[in-house]
Gaussian input, Z-matrix of N, CA and C with variables (Angstrom, degrees):
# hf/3-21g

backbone

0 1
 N
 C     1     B1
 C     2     B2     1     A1
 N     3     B3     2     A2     1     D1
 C     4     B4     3     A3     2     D2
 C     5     B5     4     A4     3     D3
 N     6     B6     5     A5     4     D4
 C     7     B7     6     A6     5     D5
 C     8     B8     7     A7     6     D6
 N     9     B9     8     A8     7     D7
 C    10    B10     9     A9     8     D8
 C    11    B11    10    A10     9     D9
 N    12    B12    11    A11    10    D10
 C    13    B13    12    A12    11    D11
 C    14    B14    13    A13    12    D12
 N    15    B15    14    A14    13    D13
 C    16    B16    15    A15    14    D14
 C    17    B17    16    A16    15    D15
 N    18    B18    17    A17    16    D16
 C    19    B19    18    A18    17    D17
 C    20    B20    19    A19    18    D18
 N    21    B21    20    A20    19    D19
 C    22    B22    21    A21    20    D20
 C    23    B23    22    A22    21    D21
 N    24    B24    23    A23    22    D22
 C    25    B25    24    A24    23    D23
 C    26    B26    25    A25    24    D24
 N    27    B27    26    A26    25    D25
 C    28    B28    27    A27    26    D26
 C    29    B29    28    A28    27    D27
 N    30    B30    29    A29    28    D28
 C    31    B31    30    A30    29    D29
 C    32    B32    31    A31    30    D30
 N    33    B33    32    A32    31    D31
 C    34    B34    33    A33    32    D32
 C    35    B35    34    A34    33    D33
 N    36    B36    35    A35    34    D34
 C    37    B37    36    A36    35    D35
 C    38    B38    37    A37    36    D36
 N    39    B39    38    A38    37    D37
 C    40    B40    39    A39    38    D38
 C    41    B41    40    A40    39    D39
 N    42    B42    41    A41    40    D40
 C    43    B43    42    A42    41    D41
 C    44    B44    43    A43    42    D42
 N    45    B45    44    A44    43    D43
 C    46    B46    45    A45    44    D44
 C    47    B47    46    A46    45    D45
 N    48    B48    47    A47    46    D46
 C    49    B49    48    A48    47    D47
 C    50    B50    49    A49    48    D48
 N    51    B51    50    A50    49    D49
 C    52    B52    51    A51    50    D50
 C    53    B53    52    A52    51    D51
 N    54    B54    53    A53    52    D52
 C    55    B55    54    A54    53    D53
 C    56    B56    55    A55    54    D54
 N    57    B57    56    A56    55    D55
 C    58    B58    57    A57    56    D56
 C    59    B59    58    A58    57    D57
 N    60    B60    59    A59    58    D58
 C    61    B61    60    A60    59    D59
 C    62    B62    61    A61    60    D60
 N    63    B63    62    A62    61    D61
 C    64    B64    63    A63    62    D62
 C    65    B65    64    A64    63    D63
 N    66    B66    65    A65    64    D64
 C    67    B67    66    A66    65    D65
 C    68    B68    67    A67    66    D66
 N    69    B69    68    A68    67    D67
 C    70    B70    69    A69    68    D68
 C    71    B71    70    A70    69    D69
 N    72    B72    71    A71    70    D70
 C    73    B73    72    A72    71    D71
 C    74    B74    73    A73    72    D72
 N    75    B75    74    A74    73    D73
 C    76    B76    75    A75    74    D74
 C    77    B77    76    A76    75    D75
 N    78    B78    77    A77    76    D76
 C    79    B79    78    A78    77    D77
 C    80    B80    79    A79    78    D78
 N    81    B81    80    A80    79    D79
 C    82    B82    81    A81    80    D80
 C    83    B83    82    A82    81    D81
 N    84    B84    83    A83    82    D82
 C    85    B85    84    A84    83    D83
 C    86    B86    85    A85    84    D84
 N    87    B87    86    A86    85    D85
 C    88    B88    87    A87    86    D86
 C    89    B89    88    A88    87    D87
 N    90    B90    89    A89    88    D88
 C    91    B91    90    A90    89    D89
 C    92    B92    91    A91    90    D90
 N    93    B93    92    A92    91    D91
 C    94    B94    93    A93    92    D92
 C    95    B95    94    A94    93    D93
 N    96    B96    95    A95    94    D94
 C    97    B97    96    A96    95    D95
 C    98    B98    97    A97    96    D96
 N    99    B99    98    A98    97    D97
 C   100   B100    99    A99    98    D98
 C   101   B101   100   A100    99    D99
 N   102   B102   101   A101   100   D100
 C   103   B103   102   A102   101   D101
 C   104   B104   103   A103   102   D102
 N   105   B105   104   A104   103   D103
 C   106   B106   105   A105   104   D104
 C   107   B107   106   A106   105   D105
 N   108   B108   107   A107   106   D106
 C   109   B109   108   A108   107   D107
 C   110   B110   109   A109   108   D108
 N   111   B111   110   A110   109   D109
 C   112   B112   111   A111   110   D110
 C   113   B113   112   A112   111   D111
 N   114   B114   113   A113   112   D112
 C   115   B115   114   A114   113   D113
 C   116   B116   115   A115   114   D114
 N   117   B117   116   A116   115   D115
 C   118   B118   117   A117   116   D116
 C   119   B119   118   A118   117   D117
 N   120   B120   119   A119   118   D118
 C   121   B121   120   A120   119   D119
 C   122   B122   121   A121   120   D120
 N   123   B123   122   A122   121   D121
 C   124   B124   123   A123   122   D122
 C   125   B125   124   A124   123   D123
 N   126   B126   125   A125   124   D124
 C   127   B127   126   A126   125   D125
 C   128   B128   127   A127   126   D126
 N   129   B129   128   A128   127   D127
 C   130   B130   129   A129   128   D128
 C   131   B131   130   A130   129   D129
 N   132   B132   131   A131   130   D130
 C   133   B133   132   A132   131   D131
 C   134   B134   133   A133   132   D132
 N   135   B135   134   A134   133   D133
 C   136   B136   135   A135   134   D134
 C   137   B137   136   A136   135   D135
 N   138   B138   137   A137   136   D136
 C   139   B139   138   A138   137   D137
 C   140   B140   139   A139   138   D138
 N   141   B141   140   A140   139   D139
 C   142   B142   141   A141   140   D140
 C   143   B143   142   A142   141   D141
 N   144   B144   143   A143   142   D142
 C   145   B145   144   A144   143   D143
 C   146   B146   145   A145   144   D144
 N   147   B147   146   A146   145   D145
 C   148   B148   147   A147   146   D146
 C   149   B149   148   A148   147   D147
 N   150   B150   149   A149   148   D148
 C   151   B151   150   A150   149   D149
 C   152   B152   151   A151   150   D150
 N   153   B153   152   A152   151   D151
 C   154   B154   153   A153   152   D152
 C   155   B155   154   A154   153   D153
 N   156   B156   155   A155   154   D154
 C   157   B157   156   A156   155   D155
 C   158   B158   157   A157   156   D156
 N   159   B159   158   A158   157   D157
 C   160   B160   159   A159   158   D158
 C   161   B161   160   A160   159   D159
 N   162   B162   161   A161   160   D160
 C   163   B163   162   A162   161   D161
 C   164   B164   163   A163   162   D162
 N   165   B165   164   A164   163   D163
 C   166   B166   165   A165   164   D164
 C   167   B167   166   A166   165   D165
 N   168   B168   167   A167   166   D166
 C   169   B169   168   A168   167   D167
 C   170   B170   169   A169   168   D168
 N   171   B171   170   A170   169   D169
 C   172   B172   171   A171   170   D170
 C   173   B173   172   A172   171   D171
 N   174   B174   173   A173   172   D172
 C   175   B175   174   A174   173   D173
 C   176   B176   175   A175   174   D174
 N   177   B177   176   A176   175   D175
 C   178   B178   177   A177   176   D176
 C   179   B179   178   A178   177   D177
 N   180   B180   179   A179   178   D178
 C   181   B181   180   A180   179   D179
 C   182   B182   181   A181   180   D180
 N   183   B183   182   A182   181   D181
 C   184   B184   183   A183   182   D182
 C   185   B185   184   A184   183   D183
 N   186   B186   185   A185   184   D184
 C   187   B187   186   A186   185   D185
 C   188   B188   187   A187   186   D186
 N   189   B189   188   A188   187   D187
 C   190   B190   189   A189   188   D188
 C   191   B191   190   A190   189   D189
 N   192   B192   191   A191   190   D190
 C   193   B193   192   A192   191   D191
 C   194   B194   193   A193   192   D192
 N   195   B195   194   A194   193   D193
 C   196   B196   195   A195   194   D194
 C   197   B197   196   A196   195   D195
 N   198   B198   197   A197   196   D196
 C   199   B199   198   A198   197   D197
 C   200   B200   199   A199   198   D198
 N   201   B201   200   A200   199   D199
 C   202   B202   201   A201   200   D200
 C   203   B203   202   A202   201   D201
 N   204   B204   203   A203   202   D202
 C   205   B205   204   A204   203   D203
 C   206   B206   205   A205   204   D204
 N   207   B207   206   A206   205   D205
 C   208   B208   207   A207   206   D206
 C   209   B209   208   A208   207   D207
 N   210   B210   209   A209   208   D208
 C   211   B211   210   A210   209   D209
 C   212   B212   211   A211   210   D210
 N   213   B213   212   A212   211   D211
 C   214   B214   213   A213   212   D212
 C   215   B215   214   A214   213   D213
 N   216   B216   215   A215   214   D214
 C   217   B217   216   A216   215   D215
 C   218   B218   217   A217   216   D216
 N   219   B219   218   A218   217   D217
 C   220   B220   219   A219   218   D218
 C   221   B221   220   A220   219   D219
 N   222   B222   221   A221   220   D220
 C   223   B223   222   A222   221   D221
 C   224   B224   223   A223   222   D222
 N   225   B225   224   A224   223   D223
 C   226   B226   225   A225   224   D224
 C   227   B227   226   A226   225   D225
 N   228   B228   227   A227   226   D226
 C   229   B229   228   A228   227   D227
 C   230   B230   229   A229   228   D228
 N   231   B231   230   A230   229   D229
 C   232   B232   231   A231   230   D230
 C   233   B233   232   A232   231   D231
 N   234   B234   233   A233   232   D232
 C   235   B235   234   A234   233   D233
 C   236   B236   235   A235   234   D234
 N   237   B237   236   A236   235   D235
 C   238   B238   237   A237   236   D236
 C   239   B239   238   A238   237   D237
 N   240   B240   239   A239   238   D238
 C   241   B241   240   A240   239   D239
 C   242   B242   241   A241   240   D240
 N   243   B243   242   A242   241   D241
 C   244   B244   243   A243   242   D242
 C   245   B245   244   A244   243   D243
 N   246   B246   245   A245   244   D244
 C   247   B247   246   A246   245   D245
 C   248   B248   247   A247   246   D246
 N   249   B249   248   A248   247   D247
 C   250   B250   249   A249   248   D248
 C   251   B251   250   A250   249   D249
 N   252   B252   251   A251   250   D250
 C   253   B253   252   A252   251   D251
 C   254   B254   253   A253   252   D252
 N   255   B255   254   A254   253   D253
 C   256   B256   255   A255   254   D254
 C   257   B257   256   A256   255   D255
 N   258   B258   257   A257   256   D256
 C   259   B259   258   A258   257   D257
 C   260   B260   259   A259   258   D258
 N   261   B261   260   A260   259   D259
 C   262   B262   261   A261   260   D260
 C   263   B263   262   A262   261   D261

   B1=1.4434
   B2=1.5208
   B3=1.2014
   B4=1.4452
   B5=1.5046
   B6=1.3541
   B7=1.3716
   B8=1.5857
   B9=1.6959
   B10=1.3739
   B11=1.2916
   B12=1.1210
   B13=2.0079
   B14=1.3249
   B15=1.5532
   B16=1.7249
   B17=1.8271
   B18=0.9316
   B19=1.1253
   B20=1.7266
   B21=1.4709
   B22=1.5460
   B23=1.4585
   B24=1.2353
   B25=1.5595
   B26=1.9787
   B27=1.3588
   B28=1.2811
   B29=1.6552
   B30=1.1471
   B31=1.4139
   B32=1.2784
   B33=1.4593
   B34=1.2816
   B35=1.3406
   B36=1.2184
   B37=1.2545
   B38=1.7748
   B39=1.1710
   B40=1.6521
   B41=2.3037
   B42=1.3741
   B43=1.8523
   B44=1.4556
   B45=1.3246
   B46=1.2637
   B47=1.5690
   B48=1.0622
   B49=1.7126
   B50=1.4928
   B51=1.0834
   B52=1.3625
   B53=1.6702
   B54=1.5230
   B55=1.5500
   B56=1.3790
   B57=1.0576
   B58=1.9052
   B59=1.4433
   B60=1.1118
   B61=1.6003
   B62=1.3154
   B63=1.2651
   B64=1.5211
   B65=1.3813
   B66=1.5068
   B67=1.4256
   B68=1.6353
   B69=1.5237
   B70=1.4329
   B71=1.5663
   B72=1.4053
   B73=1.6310
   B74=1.4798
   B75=1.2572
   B76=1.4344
   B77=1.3609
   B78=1.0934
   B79=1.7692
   B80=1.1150
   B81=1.5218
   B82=1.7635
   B83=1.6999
   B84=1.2740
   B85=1.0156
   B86=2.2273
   B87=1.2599
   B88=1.4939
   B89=1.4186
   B90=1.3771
   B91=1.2507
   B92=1.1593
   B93=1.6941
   B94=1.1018
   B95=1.9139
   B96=1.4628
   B97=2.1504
   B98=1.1796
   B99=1.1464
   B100=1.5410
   B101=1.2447
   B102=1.2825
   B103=1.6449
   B104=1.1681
   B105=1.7198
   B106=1.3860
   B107=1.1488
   B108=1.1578
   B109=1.2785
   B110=1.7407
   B111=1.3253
   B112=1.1842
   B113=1.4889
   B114=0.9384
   B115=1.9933
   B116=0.9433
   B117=1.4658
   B118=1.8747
   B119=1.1067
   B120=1.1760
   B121=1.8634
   B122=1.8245
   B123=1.2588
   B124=1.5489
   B125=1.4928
   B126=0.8817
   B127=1.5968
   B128=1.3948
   B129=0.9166
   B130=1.6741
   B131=1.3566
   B132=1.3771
   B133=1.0609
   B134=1.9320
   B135=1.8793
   B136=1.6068
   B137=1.1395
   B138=1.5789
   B139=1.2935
   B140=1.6932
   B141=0.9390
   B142=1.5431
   B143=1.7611
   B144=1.5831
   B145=1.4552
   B146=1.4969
   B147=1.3768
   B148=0.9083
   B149=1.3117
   B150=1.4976
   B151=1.2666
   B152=1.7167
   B153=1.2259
   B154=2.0514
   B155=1.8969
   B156=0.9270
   B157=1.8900
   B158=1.2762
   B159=1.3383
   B160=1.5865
   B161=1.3419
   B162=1.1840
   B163=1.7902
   B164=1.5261
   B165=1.6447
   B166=1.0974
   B167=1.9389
   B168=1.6467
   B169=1.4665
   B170=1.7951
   B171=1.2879
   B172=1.7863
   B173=1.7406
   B174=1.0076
   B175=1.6672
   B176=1.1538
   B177=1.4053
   B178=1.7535
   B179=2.2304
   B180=1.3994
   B181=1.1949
   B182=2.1482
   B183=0.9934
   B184=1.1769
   B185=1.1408
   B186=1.2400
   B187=1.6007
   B188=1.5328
   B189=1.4253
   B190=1.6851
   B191=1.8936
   B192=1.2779
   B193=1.8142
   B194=2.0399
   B195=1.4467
   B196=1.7938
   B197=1.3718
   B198=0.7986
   B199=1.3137
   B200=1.9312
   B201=1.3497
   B202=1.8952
   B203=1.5740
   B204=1.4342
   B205=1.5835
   B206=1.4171
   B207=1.7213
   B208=1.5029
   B209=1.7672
   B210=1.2657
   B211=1.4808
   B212=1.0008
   B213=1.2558
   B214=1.7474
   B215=1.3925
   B216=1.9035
   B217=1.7713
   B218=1.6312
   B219=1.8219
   B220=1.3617
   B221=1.0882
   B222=1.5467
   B223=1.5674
   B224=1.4325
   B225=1.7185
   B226=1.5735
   B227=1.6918
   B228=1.6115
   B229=1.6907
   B230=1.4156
   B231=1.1141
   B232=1.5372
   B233=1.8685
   B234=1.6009
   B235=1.3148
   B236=1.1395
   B237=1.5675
   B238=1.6186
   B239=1.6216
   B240=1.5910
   B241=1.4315
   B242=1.6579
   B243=1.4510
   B244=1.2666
   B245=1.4881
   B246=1.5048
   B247=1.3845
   B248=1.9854
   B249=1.3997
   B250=1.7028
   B251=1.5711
   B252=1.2360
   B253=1.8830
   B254=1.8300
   B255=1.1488
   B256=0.8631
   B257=1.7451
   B258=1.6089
   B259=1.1600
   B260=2.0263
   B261=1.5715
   B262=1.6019
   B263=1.4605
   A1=108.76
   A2=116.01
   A3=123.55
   A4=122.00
   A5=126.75
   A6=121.23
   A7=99.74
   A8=145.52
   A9=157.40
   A10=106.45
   A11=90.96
   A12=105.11
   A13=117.18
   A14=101.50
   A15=113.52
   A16=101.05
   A17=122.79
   A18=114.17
   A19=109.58
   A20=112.23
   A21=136.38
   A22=123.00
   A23=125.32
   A24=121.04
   A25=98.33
   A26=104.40
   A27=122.82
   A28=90.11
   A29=126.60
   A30=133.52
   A31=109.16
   A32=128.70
   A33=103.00
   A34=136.69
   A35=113.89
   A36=127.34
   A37=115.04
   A38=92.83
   A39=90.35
   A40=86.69
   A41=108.03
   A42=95.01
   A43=124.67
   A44=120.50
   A45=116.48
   A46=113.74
   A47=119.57
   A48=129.03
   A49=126.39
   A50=107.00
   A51=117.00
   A52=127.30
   A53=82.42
   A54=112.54
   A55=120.51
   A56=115.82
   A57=121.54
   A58=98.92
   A59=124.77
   A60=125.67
   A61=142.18
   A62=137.81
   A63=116.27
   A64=89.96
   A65=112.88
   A66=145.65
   A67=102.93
   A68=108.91
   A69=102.88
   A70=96.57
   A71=121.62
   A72=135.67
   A73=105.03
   A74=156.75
   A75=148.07
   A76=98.05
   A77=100.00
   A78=94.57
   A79=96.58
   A80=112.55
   A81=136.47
   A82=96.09
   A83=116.78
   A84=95.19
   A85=91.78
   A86=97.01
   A87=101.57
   A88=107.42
   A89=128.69
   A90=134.33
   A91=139.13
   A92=134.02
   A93=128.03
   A94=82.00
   A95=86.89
   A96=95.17
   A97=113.49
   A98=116.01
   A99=126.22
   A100=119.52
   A101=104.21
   A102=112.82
   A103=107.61
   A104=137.11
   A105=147.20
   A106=110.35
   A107=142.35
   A108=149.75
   A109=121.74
   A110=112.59
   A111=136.56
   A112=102.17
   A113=125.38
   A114=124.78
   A115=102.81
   A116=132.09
   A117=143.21
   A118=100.00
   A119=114.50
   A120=114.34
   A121=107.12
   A122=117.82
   A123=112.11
   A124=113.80
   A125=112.37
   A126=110.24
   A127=124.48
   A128=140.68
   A129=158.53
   A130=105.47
   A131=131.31
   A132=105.88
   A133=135.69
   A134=95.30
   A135=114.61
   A136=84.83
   A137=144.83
   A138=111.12
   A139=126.62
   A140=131.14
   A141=116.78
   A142=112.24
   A143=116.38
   A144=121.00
   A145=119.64
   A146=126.47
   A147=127.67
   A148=113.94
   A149=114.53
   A150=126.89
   A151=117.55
   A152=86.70
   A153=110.52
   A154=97.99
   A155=104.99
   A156=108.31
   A157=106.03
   A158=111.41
   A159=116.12
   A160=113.44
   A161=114.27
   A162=117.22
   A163=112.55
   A164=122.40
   A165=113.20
   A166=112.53
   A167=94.42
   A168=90.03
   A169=108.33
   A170=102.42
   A171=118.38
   A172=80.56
   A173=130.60
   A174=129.36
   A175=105.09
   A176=103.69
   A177=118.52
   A178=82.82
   A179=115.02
   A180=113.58
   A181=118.92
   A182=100.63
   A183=118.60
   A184=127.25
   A185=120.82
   A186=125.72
   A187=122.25
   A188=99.22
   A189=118.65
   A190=101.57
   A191=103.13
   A192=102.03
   A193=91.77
   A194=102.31
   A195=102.27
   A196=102.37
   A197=132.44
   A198=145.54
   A199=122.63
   A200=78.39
   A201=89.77
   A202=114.28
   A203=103.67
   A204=105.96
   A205=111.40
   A206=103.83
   A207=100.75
   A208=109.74
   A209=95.11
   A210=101.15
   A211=86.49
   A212=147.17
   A213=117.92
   A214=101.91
   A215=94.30
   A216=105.19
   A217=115.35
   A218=120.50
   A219=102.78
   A220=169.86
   A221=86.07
   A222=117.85
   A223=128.44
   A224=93.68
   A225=115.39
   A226=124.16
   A227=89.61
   A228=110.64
   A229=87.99
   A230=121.72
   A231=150.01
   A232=85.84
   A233=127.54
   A234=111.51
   A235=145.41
   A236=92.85
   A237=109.90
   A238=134.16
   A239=91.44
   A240=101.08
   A241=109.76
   A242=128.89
   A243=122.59
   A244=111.27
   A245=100.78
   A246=110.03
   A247=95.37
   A248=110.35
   A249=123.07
   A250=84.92
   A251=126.28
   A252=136.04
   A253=89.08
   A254=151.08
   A255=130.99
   A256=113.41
   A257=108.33
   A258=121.58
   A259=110.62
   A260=96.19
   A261=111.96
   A262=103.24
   D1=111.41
   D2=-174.49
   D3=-66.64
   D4=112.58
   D5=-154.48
   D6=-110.66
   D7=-21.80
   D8=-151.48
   D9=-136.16
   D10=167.32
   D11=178.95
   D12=-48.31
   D13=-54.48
   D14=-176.53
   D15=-80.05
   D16=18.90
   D17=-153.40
   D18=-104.30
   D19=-38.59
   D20=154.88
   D21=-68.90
   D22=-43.87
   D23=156.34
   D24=-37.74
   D25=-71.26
   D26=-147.21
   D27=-51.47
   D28=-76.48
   D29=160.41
   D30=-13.62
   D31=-73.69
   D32=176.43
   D33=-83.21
   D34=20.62
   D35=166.84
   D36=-87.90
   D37=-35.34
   D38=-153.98
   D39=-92.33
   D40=-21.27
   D41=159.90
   D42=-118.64
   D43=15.79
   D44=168.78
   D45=-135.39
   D46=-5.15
   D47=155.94
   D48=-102.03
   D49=-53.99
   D50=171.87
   D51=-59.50
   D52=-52.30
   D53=-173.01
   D54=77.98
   D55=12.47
   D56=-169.55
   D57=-81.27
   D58=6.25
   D59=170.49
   D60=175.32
   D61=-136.48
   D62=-157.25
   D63=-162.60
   D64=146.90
   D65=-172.98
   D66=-92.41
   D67=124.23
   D68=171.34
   D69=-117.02
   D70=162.62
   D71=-155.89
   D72=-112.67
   D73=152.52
   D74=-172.38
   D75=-121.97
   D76=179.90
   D77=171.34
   D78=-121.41
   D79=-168.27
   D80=-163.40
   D81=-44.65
   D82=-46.94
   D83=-142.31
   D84=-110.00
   D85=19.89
   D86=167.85
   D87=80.33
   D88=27.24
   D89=145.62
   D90=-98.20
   D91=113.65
   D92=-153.77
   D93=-92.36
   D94=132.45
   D95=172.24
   D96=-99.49
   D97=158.99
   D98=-172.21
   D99=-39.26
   D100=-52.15
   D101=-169.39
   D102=-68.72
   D103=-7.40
   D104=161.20
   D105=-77.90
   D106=-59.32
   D107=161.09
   D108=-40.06
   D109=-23.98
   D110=-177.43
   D111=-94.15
   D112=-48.23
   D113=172.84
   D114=-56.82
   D115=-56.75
   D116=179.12
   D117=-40.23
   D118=-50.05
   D119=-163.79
   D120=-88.78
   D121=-31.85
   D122=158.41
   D123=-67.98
   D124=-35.02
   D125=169.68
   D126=-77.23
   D127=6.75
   D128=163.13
   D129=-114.71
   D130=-36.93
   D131=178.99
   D132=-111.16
   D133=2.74
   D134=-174.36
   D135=-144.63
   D136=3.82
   D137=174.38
   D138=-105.03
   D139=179.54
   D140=-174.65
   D141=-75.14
   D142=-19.22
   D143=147.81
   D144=-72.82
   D145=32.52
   D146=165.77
   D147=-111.15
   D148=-30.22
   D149=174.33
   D150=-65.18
   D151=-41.46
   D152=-179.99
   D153=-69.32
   D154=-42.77
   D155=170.75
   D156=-50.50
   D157=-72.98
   D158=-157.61
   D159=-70.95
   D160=-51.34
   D161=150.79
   D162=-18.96
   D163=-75.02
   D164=-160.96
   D165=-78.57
   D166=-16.39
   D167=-176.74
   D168=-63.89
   D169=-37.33
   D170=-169.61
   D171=-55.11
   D172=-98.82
   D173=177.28
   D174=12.71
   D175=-91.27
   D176=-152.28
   D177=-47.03
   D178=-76.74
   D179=-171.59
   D180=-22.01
   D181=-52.20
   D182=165.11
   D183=-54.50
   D184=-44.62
   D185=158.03
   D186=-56.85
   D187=-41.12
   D188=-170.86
   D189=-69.99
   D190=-42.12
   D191=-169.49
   D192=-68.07
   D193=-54.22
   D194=173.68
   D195=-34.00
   D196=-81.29
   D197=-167.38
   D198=-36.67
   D199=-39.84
   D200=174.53
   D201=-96.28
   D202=-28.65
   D203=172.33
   D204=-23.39
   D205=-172.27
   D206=156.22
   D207=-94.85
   D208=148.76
   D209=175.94
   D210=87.17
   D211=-8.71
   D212=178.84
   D213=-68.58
   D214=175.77
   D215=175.64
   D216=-63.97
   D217=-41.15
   D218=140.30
   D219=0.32
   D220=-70.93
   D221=173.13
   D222=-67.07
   D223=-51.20
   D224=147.02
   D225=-24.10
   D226=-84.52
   D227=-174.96
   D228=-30.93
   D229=-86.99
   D230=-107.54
   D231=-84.34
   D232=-41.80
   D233=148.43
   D234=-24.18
   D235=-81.99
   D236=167.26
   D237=-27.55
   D238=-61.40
   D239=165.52
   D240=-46.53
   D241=-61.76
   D242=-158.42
   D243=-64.29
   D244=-22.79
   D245=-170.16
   D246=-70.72
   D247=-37.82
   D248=-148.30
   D249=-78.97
   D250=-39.90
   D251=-178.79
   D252=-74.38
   D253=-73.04
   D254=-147.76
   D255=-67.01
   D256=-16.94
   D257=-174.86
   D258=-65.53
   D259=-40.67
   D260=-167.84
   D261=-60.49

């Protein structure tokens, strides 16, 4: 439940772009209740959006280790820079 500025981007990023997860709803008074929290979690973990989660989470993960490897774009950046600071 998104409580900050960055906090609703992030939310809808991470269940309606990403897809790595699921939106729970609060009530009036801004408490998400169990039995909400409890659908989220049957639904990630027995539902057929659970399958579409874990799928895309394995991805993003997979991209992220590429990425830090050597030679990743990471790996790259994160050179360069030291190389671009050692240059100054």
């Amino acid at each position: 439940m998104p409580q900050w500025t960055d906090q609703t981007r992030n939310a809808k990023l991470v269940a309606d772009v990403w897809k790595i997860g699921v939106r729970v709803t609060a009530d009036e008074n801004g408490i998400v209740m169990r039995e909400e929290i409890a659908a989220a979690v049957n639904e990630v973990m027995q539902g057929d959006g659970g399958l579409v989660i874990r799928r895309n989470a394995m991805k993003w993960k997979d991209l992220a280790v590429e990425a830090v490897d050597e030679g990743g774009s990471s790996d790259s950046n994160v050179t360069e820079l030291a190389m671009e600071l050692l240059r100054t």
